[in-house]
N, CA, C and O atoms as a GROMACS GRO file, in nm:
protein
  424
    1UNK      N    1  -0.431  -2.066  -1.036
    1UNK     CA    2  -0.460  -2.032  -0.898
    1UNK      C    3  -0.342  -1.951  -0.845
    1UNK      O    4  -0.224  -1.981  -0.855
    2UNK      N    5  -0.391  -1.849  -0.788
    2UNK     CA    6  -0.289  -1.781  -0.730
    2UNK      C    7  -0.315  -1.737  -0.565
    2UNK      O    8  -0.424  -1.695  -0.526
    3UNK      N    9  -0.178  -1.756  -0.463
    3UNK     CA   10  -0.159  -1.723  -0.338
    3UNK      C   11  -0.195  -1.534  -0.306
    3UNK      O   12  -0.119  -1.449  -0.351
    4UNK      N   13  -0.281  -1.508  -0.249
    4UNK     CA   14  -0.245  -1.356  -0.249
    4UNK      C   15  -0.217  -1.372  -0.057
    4UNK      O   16  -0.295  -1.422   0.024
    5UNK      N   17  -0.094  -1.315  -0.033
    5UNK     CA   18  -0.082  -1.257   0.094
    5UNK      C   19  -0.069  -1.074   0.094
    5UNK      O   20   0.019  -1.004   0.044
    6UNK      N   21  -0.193  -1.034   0.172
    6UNK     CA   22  -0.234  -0.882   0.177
    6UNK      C   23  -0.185  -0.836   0.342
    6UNK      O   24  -0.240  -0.866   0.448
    7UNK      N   25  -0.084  -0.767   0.325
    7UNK     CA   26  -0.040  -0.712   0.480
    7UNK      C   27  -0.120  -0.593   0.508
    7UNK      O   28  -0.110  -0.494   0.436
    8UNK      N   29  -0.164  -0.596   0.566
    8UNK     CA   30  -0.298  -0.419   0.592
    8UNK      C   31  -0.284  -0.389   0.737
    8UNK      O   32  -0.248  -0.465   0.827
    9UNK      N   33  -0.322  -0.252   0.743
    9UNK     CA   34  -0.348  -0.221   0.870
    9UNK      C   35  -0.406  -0.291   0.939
    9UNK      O   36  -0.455  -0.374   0.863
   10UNK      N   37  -0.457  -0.332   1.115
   10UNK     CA   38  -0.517  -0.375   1.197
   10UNK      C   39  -0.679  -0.315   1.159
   10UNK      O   40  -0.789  -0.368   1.146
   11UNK      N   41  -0.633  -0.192   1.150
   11UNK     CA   42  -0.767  -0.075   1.172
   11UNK      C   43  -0.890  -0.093   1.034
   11UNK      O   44  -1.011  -0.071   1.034
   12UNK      N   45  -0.763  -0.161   0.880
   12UNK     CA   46  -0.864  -0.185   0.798
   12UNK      C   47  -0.955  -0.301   0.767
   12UNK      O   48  -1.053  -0.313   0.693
   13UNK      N   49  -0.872  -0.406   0.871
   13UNK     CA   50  -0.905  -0.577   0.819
   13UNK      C   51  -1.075  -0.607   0.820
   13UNK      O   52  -1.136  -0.671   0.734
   14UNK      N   53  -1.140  -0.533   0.956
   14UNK     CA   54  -1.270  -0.565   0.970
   14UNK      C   55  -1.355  -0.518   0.822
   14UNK      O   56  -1.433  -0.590   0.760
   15UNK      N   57  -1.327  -0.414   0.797
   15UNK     CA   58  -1.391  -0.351   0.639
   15UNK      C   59  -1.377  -0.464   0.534
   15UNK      O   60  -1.452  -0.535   0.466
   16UNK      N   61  -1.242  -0.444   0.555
   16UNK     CA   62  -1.163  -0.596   0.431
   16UNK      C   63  -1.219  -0.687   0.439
   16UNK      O   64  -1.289  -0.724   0.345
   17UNK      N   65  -1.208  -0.769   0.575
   17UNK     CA   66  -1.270  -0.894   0.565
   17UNK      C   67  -1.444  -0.924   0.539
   17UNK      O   68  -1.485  -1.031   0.495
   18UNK      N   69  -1.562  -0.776   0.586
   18UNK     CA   70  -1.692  -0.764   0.562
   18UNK      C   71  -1.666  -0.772   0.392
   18UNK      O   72  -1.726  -0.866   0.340
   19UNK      N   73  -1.594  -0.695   0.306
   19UNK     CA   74  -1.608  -0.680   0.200
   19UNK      C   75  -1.538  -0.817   0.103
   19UNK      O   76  -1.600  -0.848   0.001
   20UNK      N   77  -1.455  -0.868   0.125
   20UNK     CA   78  -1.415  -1.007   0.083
   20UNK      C   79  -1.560  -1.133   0.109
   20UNK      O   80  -1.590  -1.230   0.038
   21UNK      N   81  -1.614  -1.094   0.210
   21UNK     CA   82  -1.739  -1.224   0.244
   21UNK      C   83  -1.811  -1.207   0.135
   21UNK      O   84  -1.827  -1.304   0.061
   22UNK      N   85  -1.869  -1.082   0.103
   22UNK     CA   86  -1.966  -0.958   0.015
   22UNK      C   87  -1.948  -1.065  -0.118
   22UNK      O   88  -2.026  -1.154  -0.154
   23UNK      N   89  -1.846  -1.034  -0.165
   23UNK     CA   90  -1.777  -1.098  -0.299
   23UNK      C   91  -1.707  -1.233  -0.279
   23UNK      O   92  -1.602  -1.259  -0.337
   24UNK      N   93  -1.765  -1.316  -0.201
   24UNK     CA   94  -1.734  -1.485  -0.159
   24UNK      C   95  -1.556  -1.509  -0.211
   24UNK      O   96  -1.501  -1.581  -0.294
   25UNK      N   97  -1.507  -1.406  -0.111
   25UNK     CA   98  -1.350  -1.445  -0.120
   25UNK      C   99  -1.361  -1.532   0.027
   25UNK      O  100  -1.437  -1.516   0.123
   26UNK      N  101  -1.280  -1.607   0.007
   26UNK     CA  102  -1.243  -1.713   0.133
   26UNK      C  103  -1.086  -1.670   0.195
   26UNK      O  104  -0.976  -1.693   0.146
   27UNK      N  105  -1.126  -1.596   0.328
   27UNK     CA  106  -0.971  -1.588   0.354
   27UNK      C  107  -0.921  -1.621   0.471
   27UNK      O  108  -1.012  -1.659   0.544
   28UNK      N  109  -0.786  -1.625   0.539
   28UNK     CA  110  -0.724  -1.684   0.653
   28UNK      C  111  -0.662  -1.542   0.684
   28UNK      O  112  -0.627  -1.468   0.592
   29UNK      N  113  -0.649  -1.503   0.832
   29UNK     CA  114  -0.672  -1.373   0.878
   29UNK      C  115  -0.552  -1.448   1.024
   29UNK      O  116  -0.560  -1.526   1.119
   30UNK      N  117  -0.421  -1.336   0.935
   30UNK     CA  118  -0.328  -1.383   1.049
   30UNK      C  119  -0.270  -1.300   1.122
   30UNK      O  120  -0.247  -1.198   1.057
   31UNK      N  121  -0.233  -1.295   1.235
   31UNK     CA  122  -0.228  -1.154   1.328
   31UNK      C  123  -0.025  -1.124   1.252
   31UNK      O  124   0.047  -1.217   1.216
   32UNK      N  125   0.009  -0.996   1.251
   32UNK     CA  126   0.123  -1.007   1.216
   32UNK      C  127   0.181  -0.865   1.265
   32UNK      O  128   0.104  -0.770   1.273
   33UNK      N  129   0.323  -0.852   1.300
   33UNK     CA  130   0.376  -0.688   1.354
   33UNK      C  131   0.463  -0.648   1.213
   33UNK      O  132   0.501  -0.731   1.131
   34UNK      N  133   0.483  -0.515   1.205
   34UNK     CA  134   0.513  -0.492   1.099
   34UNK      C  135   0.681  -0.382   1.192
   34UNK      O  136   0.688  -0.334   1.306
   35UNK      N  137   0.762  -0.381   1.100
   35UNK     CA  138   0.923  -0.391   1.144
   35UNK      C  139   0.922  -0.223   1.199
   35UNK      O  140   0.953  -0.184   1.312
   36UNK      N  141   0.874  -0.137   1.081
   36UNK     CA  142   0.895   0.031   1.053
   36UNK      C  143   0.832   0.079   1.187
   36UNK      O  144   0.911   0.119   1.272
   37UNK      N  145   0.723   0.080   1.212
   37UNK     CA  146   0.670   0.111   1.339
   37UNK      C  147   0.589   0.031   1.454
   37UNK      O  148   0.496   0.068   1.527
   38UNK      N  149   0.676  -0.125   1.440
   38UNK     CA  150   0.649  -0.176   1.509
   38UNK      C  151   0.504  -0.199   1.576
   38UNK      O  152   0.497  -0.241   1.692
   39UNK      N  153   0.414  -0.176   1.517
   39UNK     CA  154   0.225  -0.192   1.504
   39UNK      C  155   0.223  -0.336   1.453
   39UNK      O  156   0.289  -0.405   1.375
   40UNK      N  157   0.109  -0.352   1.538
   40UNK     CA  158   0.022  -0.487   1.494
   40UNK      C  159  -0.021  -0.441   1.350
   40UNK      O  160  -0.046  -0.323   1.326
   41UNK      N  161  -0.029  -0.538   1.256
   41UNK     CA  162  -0.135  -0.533   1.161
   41UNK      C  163  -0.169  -0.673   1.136
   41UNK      O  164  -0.126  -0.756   1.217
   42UNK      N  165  -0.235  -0.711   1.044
   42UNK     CA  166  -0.307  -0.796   0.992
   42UNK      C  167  -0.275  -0.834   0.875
   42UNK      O  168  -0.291  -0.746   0.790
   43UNK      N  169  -0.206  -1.005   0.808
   43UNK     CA  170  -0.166  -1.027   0.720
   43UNK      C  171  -0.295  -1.130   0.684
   43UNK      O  172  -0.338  -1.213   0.764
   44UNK      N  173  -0.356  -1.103   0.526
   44UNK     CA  174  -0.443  -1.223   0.463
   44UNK      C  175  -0.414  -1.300   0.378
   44UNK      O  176  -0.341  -1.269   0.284
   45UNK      N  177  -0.471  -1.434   0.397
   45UNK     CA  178  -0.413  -1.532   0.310
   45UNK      C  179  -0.511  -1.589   0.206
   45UNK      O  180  -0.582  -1.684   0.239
   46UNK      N  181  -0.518  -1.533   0.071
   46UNK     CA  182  -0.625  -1.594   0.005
   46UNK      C  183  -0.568  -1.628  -0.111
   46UNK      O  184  -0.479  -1.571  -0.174
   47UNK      N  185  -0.670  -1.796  -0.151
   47UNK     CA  186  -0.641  -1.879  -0.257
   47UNK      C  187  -0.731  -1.826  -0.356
   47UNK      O  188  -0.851  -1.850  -0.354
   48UNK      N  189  -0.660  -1.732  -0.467
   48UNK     CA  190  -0.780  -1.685  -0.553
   48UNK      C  191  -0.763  -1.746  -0.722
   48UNK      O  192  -0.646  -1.771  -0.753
   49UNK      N  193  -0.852  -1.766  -0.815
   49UNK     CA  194  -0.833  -1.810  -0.893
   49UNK      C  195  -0.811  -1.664  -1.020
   49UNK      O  196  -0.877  -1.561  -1.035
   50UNK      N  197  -0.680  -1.723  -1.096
   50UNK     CA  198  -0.622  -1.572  -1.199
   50UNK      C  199  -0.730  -1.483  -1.200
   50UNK      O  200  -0.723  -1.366  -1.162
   51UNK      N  201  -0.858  -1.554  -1.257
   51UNK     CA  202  -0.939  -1.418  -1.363
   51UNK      C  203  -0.988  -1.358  -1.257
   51UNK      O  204  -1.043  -1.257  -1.300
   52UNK      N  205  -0.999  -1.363  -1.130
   52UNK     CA  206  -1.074  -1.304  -1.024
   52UNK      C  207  -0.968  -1.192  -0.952
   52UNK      O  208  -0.990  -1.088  -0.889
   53UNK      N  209  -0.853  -1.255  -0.986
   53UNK     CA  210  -0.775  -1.162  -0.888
   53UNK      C  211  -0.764  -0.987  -0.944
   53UNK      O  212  -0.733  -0.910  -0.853
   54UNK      N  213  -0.777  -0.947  -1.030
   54UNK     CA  214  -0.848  -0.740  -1.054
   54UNK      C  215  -0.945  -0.756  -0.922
   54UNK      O  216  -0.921  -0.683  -0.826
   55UNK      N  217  -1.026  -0.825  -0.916
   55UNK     CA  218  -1.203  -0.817  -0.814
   55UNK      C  219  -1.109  -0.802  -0.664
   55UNK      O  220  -1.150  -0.717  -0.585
   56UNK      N  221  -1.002  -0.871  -0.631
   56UNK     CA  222  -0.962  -0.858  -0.498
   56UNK      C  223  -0.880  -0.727  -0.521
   56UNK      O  224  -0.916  -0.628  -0.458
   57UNK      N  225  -0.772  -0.715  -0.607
   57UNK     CA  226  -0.712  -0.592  -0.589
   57UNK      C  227  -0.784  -0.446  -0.569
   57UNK      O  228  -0.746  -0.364  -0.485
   58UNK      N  229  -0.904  -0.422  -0.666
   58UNK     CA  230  -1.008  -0.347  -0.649
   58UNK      C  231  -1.080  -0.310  -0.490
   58UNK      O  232  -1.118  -0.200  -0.450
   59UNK      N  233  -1.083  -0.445  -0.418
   59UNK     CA  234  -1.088  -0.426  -0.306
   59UNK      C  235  -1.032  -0.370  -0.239
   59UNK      O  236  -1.066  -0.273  -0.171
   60UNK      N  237  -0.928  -0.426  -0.248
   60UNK     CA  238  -0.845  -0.443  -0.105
   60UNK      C  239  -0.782  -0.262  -0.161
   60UNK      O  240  -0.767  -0.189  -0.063
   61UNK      N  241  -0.759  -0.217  -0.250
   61UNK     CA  242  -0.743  -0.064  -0.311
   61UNK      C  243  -0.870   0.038  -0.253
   61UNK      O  244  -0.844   0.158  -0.238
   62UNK      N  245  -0.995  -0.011  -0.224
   62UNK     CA  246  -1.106   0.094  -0.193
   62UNK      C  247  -1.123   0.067  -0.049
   62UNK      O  248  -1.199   0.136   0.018
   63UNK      N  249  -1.045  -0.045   0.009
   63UNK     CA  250  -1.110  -0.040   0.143
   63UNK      C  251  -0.962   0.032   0.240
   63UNK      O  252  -0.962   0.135   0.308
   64UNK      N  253  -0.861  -0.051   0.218
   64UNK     CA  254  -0.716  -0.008   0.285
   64UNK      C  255  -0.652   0.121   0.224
   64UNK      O  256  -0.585   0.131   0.121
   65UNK      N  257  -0.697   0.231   0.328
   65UNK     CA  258  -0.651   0.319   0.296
   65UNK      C  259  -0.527   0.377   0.332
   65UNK      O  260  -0.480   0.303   0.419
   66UNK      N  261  -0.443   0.481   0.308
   66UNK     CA  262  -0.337   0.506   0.347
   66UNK      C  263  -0.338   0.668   0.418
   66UNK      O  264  -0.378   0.757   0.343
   67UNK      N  265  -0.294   0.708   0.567
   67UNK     CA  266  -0.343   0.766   0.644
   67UNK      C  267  -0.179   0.837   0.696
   67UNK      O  268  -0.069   0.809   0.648
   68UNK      N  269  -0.199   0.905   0.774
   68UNK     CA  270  -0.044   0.996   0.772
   68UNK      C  271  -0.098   1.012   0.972
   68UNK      O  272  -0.212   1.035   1.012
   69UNK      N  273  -0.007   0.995   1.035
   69UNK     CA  274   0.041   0.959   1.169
   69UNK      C  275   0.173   1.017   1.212
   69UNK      O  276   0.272   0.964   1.162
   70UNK      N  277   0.196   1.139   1.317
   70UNK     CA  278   0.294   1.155   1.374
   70UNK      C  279   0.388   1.077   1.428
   70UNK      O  280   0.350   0.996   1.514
   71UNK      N  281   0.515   1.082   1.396
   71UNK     CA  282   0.619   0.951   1.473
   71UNK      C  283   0.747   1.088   1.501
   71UNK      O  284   0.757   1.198   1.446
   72UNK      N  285   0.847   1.010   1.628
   72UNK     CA  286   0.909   1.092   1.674
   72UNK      C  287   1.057   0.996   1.609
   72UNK      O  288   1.075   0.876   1.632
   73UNK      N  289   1.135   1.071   1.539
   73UNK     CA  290   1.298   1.022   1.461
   73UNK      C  291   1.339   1.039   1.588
   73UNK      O  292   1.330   1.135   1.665
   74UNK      N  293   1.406   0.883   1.601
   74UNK     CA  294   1.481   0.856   1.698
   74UNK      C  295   1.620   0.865   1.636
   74UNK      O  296   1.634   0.820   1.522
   75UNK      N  297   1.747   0.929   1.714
   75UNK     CA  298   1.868   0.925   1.672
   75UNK      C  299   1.958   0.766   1.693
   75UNK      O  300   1.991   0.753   1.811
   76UNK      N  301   1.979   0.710   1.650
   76UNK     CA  302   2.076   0.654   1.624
   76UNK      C  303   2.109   0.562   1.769
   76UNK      O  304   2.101   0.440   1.777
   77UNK      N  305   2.145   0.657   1.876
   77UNK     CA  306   2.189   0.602   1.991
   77UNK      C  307   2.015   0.579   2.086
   77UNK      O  308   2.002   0.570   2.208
   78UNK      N  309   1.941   0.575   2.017
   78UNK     CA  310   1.784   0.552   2.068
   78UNK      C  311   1.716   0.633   2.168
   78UNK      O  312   1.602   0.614   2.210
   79UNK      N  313   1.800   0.726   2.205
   79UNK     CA  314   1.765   0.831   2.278
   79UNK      C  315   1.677   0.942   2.253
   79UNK      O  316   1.734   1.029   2.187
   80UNK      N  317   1.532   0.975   2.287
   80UNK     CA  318   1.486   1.076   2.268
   80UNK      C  319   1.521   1.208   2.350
   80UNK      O  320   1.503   1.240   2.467
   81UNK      N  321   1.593   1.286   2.212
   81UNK     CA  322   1.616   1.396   2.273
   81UNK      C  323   1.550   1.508   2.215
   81UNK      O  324   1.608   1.592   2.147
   82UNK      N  325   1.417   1.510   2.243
   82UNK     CA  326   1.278   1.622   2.206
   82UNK      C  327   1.303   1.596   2.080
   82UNK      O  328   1.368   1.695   2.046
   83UNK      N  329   1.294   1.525   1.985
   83UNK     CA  330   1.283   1.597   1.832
   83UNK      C  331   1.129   1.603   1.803
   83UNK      O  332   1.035   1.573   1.877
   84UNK      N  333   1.131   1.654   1.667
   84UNK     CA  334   1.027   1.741   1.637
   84UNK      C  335   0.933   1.589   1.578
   84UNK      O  336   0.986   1.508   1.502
   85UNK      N  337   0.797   1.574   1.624
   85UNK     CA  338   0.745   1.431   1.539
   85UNK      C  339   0.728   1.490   1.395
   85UNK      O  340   0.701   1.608   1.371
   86UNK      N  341   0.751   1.381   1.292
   86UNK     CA  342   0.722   1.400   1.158
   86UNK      C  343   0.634   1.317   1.135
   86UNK      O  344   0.604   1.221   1.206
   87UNK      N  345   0.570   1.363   0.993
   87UNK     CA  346   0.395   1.293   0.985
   87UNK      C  347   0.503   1.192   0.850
   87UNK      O  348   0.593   1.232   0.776
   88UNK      N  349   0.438   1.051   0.866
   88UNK     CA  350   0.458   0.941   0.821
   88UNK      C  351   0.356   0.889   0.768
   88UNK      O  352   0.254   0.908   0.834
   89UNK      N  353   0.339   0.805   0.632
   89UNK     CA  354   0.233   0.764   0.577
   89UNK      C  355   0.244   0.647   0.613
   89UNK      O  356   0.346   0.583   0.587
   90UNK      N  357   0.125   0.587   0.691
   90UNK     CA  358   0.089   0.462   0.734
   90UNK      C  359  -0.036   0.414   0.623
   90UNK      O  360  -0.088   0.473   0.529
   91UNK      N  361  -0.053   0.298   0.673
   91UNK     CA  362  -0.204   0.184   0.579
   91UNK      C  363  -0.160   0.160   0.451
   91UNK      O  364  -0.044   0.138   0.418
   92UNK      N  365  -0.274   0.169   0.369
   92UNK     CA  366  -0.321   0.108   0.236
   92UNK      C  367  -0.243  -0.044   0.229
   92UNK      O  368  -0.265  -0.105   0.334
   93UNK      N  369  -0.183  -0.098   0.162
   93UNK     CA  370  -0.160  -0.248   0.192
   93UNK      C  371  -0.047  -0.273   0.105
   93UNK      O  372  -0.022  -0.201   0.008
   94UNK      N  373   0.028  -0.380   0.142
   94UNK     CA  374   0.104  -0.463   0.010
   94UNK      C  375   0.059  -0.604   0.013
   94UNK      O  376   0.032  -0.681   0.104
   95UNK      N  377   0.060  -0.611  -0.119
   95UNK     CA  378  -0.047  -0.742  -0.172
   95UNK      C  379   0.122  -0.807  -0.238
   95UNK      O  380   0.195  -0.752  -0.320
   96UNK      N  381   0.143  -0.940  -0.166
   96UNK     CA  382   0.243  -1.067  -0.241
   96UNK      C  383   0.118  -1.159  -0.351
   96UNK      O  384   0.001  -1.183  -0.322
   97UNK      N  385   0.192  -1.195  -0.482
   97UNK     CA  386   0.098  -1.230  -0.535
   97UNK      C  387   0.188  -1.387  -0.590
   97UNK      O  388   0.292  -1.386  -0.656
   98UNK      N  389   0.124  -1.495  -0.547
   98UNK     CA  390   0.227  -1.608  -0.574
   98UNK      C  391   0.180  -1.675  -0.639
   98UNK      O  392   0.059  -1.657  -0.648
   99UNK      N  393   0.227  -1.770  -0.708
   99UNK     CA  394   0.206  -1.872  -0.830
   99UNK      C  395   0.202  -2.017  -0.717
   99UNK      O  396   0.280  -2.049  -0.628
  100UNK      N  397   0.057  -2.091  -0.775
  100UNK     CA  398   0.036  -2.178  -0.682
  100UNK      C  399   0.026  -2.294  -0.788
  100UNK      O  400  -0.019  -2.279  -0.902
  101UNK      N  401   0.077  -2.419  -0.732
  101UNK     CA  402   0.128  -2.556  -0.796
  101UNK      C  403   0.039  -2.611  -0.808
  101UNK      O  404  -0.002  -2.654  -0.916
  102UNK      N  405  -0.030  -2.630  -0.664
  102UNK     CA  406  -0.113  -2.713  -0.623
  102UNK      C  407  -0.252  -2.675  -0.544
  102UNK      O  408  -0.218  -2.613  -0.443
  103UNK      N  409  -0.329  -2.682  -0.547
  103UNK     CA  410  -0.443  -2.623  -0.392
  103UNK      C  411  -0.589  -2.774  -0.421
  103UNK      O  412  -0.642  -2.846  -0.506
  104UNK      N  413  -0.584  -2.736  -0.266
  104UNK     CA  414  -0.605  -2.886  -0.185
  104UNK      C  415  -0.732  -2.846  -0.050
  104UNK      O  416  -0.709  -2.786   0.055
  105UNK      N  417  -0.850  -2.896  -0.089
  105UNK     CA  418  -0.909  -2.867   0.005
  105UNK      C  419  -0.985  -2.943   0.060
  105UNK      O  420  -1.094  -2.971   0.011
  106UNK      N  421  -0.933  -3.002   0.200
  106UNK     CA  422  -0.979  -3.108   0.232
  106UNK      C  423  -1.106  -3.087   0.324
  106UNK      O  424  -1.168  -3.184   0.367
   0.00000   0.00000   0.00000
């Protein structure tokens, strides 16, 4: 049995989570901010068993995509002084994949 925690965009979770039901993944859907640009996203928590876990990565790879978004480089002293916005690649996901001891479902 393995822990998968999937950090994804906000914008992809509804897809994710329609497509996880699709393929009877069971998951816990936790609101979470992410540090780089400070955006909400959406962290998932699913108990999946080894031979299944390709079937979630496959997923969570065709649904969370990765998308490019203007952001403005702030200098140092946090001051915007006009700089030019640069396009930044936002979405697609990082998947933690953990080794589980025990799972318990009461």
């Amino acid at each position: 049995m393995k822990l998968v925690l999937a950090v994804i965009q906000d914008a992809d979770a509804p897809a994710l989570m329609r497509a996880l039901s699709e393929h009877h993944f069971e998951a816990t859907k936790l609101a979470s901010t992410g540090g780089f640009l400070r955006e909400g996203n959406t962290t998932l928590m699913l108990g999946v068993e080894g031979a299944r876990l390709p079937d979630l990565k496959r997923l969570v790879a065709q649904t969370c995509r990765t998308r490019t978004r203007p952001v403005r480089a702030l200098p140092p002293s946090g001051e915007d002084e006009g700089s030019e916005p640069a396009e930044v690649a936002v979405g697609g996901a990082v998947c933690f994949v953990l080794g589980v001891q025990e799972f318990i479902k009461l």
